[in-house]
TIDO-864035 format. One record per residue (C-alpha): residue number from 0; residue in three letters; chain; y, z, x negated. Coordinates in Angstrom, 1 decimal. Layout:
FIKE, n, res, chain, v, w, u
FIKE, NUM, ALA, A, Y, Z, X
...
//
This chain:
FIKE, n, res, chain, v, w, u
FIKE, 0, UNK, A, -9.4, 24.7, -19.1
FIKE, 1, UNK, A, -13.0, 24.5, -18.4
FIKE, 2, UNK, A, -13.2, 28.4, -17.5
FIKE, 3, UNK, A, -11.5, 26.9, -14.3
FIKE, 4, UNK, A, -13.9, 23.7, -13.5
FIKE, 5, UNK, A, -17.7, 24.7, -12.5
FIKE, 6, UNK, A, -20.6, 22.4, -14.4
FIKE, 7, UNK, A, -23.6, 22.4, -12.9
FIKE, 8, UNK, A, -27.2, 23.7, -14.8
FIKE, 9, UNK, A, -27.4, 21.6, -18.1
FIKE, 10, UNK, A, -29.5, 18.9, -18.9
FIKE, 11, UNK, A, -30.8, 18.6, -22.7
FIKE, 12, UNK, A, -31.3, 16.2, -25.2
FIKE, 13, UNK, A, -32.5, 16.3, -29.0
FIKE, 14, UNK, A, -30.2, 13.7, -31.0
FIKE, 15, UNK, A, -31.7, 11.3, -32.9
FIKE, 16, UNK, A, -30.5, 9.6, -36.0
FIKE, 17, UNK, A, -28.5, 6.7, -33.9
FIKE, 18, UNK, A, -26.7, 9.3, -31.6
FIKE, 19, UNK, A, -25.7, 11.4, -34.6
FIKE, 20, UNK, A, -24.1, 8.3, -36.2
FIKE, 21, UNK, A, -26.1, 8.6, -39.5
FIKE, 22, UNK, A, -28.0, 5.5, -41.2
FIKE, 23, UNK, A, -26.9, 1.8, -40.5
FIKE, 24, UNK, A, -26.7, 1.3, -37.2
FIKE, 25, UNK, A, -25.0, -0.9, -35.0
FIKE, 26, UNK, A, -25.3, 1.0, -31.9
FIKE, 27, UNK, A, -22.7, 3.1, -30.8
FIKE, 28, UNK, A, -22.5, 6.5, -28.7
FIKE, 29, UNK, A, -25.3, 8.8, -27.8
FIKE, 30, UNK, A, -27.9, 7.3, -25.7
FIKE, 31, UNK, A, -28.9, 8.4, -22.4
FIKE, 32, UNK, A, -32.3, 7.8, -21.6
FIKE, 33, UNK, A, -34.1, 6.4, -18.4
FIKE, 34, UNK, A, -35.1, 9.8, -17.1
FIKE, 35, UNK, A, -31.5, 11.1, -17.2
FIKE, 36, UNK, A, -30.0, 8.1, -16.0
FIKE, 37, UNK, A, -30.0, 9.9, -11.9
FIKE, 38, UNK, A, -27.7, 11.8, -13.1
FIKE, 39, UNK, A, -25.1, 10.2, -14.3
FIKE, 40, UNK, A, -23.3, 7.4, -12.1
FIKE, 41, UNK, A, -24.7, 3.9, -11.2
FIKE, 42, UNK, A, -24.1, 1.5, -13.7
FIKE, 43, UNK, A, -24.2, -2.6, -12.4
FIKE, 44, UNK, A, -27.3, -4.3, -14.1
FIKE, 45, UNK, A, -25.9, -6.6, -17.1
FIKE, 46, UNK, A, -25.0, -10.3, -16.6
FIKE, 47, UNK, A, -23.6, -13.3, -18.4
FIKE, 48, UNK, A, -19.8, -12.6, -16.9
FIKE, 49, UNK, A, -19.8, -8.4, -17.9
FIKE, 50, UNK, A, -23.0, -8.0, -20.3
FIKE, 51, UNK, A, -22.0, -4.8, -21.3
FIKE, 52, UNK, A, -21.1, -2.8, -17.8
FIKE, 53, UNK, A, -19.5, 0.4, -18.0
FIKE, 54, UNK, A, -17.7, 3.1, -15.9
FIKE, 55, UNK, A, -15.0, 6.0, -17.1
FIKE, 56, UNK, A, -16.0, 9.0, -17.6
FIKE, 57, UNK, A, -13.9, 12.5, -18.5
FIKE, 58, UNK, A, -16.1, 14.1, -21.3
FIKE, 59, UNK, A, -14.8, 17.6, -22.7
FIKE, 60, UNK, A, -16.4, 18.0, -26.3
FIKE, 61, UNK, A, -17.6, 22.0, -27.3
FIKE, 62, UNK, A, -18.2, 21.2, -31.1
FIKE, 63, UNK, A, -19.0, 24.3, -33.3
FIKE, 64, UNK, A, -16.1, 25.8, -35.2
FIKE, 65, UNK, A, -13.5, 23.1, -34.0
FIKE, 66, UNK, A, -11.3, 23.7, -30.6
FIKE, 67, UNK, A, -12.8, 22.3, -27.3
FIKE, 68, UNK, A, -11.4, 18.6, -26.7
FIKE, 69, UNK, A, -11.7, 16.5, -23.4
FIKE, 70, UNK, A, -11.0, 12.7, -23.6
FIKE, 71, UNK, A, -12.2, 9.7, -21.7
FIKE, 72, UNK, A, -15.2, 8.1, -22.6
FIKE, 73, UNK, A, -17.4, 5.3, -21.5
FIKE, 74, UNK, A, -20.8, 5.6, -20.0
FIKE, 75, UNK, A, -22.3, 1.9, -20.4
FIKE, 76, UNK, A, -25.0, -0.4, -20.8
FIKE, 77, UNK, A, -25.5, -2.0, -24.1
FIKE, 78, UNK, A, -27.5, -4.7, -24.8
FIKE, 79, UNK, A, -27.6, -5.6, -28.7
FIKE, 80, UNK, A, -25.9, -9.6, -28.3
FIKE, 81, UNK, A, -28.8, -9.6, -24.9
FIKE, 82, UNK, A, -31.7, -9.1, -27.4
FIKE, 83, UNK, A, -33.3, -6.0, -26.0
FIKE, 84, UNK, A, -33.2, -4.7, -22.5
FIKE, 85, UNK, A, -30.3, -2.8, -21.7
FIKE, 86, UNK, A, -29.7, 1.2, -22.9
FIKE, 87, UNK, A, -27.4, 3.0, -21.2
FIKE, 88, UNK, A, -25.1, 5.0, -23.7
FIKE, 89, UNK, A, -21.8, 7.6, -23.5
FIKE, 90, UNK, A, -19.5, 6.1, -26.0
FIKE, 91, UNK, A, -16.4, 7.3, -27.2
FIKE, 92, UNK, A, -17.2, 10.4, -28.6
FIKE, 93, UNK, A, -16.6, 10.3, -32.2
FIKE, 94, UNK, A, -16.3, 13.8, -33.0
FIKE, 95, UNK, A, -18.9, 14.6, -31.7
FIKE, 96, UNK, A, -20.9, 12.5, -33.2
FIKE, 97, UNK, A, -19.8, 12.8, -36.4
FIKE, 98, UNK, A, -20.4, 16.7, -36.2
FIKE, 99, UNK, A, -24.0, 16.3, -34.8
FIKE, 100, UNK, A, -27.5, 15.5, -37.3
FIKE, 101, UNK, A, -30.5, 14.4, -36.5
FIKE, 102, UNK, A, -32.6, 17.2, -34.5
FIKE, 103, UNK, A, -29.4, 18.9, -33.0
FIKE, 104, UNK, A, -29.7, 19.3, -29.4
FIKE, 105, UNK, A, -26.6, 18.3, -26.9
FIKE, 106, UNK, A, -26.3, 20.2, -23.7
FIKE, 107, UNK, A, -25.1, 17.7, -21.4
FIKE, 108, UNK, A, -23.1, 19.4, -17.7
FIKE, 109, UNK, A, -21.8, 17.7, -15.2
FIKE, 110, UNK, A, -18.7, 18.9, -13.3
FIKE, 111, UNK, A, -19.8, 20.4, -9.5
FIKE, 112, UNK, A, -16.3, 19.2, -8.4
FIKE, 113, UNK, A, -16.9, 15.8, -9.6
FIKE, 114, UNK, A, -19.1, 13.3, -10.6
FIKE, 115, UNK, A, -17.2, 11.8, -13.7
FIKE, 116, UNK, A, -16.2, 15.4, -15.9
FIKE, 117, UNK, A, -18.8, 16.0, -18.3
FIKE, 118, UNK, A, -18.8, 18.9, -20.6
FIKE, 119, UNK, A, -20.6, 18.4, -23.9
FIKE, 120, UNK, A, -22.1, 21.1, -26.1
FIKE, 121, UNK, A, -23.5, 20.4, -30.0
FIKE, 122, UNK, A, -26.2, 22.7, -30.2
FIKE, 123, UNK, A, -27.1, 22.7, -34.4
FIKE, 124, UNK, A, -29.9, 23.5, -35.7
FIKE, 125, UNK, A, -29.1, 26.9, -37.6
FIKE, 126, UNK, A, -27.6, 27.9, -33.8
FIKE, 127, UNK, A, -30.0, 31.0, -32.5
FIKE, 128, UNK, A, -30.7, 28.8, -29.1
FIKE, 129, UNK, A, -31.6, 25.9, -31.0
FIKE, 130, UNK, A, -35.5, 26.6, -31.3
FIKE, 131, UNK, A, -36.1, 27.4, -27.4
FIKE, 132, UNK, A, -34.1, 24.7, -26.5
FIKE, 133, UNK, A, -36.0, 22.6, -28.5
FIKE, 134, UNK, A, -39.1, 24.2, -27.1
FIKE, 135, UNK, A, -38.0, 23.2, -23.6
FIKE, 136, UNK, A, -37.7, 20.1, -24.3
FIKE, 137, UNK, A, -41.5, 20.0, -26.0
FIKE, 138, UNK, A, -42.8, 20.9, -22.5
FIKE, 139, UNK, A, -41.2, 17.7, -21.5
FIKE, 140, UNK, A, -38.1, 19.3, -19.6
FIKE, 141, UNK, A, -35.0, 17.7, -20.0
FIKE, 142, UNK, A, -33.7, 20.7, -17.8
FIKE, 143, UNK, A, -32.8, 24.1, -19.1
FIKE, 144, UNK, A, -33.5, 25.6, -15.9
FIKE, 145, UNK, A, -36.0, 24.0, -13.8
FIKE, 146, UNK, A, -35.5, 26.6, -11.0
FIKE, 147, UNK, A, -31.7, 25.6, -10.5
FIKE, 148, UNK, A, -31.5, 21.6, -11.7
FIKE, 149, UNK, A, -28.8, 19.5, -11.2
FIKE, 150, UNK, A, -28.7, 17.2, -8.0
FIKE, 151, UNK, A, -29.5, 13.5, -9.0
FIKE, 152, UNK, A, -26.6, 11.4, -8.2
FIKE, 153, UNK, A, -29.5, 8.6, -7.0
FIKE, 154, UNK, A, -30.2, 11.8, -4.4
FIKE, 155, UNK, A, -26.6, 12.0, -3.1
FIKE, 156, UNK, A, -26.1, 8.2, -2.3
FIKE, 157, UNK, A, -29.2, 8.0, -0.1
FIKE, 158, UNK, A, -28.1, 11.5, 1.6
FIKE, 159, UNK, A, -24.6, 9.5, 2.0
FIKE, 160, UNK, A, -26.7, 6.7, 3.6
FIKE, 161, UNK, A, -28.4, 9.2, 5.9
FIKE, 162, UNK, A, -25.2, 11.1, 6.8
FIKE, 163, UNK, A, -23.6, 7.3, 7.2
FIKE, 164, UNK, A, -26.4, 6.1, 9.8
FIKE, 165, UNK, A, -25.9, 9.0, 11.2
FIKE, 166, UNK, A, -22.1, 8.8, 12.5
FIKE, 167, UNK, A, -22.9, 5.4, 13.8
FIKE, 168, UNK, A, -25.7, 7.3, 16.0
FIKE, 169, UNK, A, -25.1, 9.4, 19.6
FIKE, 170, UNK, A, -23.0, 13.0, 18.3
FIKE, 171, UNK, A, -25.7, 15.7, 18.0
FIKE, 172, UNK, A, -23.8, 19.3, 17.0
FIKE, 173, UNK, A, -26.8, 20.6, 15.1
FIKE, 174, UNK, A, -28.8, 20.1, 12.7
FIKE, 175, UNK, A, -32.9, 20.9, 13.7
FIKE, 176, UNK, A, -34.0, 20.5, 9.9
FIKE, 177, UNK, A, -31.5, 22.9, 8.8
FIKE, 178, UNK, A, -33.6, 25.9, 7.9
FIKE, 179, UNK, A, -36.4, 23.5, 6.8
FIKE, 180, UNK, A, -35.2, 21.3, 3.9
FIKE, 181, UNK, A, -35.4, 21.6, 0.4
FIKE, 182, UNK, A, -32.8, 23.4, -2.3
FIKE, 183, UNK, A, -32.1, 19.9, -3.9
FIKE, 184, UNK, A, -31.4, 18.2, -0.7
FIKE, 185, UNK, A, -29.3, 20.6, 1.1
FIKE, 186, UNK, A, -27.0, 20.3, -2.3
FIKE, 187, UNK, A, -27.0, 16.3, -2.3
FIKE, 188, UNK, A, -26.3, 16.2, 1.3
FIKE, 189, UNK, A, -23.7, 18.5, 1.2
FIKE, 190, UNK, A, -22.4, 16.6, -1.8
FIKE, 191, UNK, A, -22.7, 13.3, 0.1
FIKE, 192, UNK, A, -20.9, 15.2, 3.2
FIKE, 193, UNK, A, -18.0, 16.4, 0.7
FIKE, 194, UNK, A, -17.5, 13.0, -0.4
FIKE, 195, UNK, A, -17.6, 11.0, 2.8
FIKE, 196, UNK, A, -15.2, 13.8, 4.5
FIKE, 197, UNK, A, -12.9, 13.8, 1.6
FIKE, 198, UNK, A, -12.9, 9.8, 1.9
FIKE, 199, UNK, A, -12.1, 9.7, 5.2
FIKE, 200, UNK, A, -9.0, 11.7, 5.0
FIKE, 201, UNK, A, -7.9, 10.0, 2.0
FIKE, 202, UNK, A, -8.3, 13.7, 0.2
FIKE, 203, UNK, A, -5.4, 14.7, 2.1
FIKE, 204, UNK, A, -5.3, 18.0, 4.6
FIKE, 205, UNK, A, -5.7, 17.0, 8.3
FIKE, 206, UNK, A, -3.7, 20.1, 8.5
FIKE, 207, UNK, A, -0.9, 20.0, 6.4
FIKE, 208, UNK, A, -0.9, 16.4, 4.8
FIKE, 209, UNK, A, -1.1, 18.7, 1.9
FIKE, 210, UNK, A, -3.3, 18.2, -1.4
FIKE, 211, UNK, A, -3.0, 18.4, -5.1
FIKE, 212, UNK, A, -4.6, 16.4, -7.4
FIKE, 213, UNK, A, -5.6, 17.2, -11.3
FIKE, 214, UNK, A, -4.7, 14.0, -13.6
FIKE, 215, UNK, A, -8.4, 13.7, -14.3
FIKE, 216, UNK, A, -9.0, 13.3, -10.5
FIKE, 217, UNK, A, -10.3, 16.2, -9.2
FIKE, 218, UNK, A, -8.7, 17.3, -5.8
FIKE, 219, UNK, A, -8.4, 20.4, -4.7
FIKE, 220, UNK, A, -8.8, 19.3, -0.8
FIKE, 221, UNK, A, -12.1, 20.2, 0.9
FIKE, 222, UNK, A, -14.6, 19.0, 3.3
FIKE, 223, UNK, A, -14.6, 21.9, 6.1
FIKE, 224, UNK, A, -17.3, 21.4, 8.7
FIKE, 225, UNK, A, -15.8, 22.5, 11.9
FIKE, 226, UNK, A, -19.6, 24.2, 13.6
FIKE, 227, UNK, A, -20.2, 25.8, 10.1
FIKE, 228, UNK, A, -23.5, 25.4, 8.5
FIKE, 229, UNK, A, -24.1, 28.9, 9.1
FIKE, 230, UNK, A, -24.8, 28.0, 12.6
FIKE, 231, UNK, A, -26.6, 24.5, 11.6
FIKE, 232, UNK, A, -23.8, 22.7, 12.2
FIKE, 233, UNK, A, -24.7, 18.5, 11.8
FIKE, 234, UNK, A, -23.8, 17.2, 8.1
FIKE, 235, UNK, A, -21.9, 14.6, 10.3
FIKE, 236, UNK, A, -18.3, 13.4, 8.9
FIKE, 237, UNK, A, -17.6, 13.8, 13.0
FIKE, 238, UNK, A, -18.5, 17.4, 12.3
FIKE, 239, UNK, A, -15.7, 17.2, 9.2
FIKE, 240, UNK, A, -12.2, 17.6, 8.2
FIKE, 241, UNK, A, -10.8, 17.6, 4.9
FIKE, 242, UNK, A, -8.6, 21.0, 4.3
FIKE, 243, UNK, A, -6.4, 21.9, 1.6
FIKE, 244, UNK, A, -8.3, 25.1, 0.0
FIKE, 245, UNK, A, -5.5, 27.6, 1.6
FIKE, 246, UNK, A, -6.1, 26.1, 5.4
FIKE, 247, UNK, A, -9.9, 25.8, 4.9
FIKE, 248, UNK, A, -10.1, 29.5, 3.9
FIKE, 249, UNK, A, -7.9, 30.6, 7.3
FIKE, 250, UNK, A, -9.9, 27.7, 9.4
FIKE, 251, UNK, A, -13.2, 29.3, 8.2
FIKE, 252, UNK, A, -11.9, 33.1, 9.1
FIKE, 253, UNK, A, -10.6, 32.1, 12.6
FIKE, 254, UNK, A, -6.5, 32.4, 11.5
FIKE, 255, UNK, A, -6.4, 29.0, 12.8
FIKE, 256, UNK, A, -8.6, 27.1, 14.9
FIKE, 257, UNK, A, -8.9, 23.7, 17.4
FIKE, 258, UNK, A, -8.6, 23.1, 21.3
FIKE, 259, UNK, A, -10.7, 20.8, 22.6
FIKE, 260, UNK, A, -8.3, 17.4, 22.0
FIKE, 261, UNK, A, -7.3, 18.5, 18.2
FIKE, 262, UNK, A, -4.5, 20.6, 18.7
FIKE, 263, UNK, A, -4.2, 23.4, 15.9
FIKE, 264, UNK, A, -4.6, 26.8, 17.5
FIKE, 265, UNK, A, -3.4, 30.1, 15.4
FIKE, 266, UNK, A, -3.7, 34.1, 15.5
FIKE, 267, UNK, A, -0.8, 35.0, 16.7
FIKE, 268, UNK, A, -1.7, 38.2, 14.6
FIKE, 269, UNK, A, -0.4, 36.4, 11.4
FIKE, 270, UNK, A, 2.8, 37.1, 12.2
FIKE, 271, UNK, A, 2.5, 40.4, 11.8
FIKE, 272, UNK, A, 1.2, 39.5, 8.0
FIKE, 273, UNK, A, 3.7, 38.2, 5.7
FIKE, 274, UNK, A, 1.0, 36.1, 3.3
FIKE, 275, UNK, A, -0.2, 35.0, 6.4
FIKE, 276, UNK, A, 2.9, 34.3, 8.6
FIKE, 277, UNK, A, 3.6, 30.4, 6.9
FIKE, 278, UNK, A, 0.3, 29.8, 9.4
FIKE, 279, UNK, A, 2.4, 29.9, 12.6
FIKE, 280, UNK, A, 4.0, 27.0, 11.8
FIKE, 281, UNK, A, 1.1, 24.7, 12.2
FIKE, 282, UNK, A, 0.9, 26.0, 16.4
FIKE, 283, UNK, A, 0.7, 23.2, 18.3
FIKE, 284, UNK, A, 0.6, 20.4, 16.2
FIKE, 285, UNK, A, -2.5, 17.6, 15.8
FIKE, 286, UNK, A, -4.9, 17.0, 13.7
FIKE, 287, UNK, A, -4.1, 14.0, 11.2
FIKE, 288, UNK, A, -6.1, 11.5, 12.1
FIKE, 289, UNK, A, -8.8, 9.7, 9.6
FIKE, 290, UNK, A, -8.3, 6.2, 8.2
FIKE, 291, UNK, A, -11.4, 5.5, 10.2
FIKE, 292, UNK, A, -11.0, 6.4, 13.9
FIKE, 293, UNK, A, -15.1, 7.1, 14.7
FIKE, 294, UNK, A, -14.9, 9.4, 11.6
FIKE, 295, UNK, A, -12.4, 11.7, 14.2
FIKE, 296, UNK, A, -13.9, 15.2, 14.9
FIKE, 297, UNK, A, -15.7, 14.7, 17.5
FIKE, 298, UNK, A, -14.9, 16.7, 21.2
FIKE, 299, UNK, A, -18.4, 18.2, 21.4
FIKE, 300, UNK, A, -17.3, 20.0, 17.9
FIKE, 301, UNK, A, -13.8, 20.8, 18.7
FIKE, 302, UNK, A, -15.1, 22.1, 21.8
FIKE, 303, UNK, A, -17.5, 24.8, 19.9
FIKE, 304, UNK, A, -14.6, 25.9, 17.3
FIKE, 305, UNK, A, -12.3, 26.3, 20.2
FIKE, 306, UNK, A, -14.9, 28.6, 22.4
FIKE, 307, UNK, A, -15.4, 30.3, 19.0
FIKE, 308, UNK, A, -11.5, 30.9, 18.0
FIKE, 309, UNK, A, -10.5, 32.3, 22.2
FIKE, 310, UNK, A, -13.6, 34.1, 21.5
FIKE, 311, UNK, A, -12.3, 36.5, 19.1
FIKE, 312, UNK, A, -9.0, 37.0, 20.8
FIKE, 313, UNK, A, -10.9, 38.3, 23.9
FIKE, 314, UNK, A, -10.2, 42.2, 24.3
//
């Protein structure tokens, strides 16, 4: 199943004796230190009423000579009965831990998709990788691969804010940082514009009303910006609509398009394409609206991906 789910560039971590389960202690699960925490989602701070705060998380084991298991497990604070200062742990992983020894490294991935599917691999010691991975992590990388790292979830919530402020602001169609801004920002903010499009369709098709859903909760909708980021279009949920992967791939190679007020536009060329011809259905009709009526496309953008579709049917 994972063949099918993309994780993004690992981050590592030599088990101690605690996260391997060996000697006597209390603690339980593999602990997650401070540096790694961006990663992973936002836990609430401790209190009194919830001392031990935790979120659900899908972890998929890779466990050396044993078949590949994926189960639920806990990412949480835990305290010690409020005697030391909170250490954030992924609990619920007793195979895995009772396969690992002190030393072995865990490769640790997070899903591309989704920000709750973990996949994690038990790298033992008498593995061929196991010495430069444990050189890597000498140099005081918790990376493999500092040239392609993993966004930090801490990253995509403030490019949410920005992309938030930003639909509250006067519609501007492109974006004049586009070419400028770093690797690891362009990825959170088009995480952040995934997940705020997605949101505001409910992870349903604006086309179709269409869009499956994987029992661990991934969807296979997707945010679509309507003035492509080829052409700099804005990361601006008014710049969005969420598409079922079928109609986002015939939005984004002009098979169907937008008039200026929303209505769906189509090539009347698909009809002379079987695979294709299912398309001509959706002539005429509107766009489904967002839960949120200032999340609608706004005209300025329909305007550019209608000019752009009549564009192409010009002789």
């Amino acid at each position: 199943m994972s063949d099918l789910v993309g994780f993004e560039t690992p981050l590592l971590k030599r088990l101690s004796m605690t996260d391997a389960d060996e000697g006597m202690s209390h603690v339980a699960g593999i602990l997650i230190p401070v540096m790694m925490r961006p990663y992973f989602p936002r836990l609430p701070q401790p209190a009194a009423a919830n001392p031990a705060p935790a979120v659900p998380v899908t972890v998929e084991m890779v466990i050396p000579g044993q078949t590949s298991q994926r189960r639920v497990a806990s990412y949480q604070f835990q305290t010690r009965a409020n005697k030391r200062n909170p250490e954030a742990r992924l609990t619920n992983i007793d195979s895995f831990r009772k396969a690992a020894s002190t030393g072995d490294v865990a490769l640790i991935e997070r899903a591309t998709a989704t920000d709750d599917l973990f996949r994690l691999t038990l790298v033992k010691s008498n593995d061929p990788r196991h010495g430069a991975l444990v050189q890597r992590l000498s140099s005081g990388s918790i990376v493999l691969d500092a040239t392609s790292p993993p966004v930090k979830l801490t990253d995509v919530e403030a490019a949410a804010a920005e992309i938030e402020e930003r639909t509250q602001n006067p519609f501007e169609l492109f974006d004049a940082d586009a070419q400028w801004i770093s690797r690891g920002r362009r990825i959170a903010r088009a995480k952040a514009f995934s997940r705020l499009v997605l949101a505001a369709y409910g992870r349903r098709c604006a086309m179709c009303g269409a869009g499956l859903l994987h029992p661990d909760g991934r969807s296979e909708v997707e945010a679509a910006h309507i003035v492509g980021r080829g052409a700099r279009g804005a990361d601006d949920v008014r710049n969005g609509i969420a598409l079922c992967r079928a109609h986002h791939w015939a939005f984004d190679n002009l098979l169907v398009g937008l008039d200026p007020s929303g209505t769906i536009k189509v090539h009347p060329a698909v009809t002379t394409v079987p695979e294709s011809a299912s398309l001509a259905t959706l002539a005429g009709q509107s766009l489904r609206a967002p839960s949120d009526a200032s999340d609608a496309p706004h005209p300025d953008a329909l305007a550019w991906i209608s000019a752009r579709f009549d564009e192409q049917l010009q002789p």
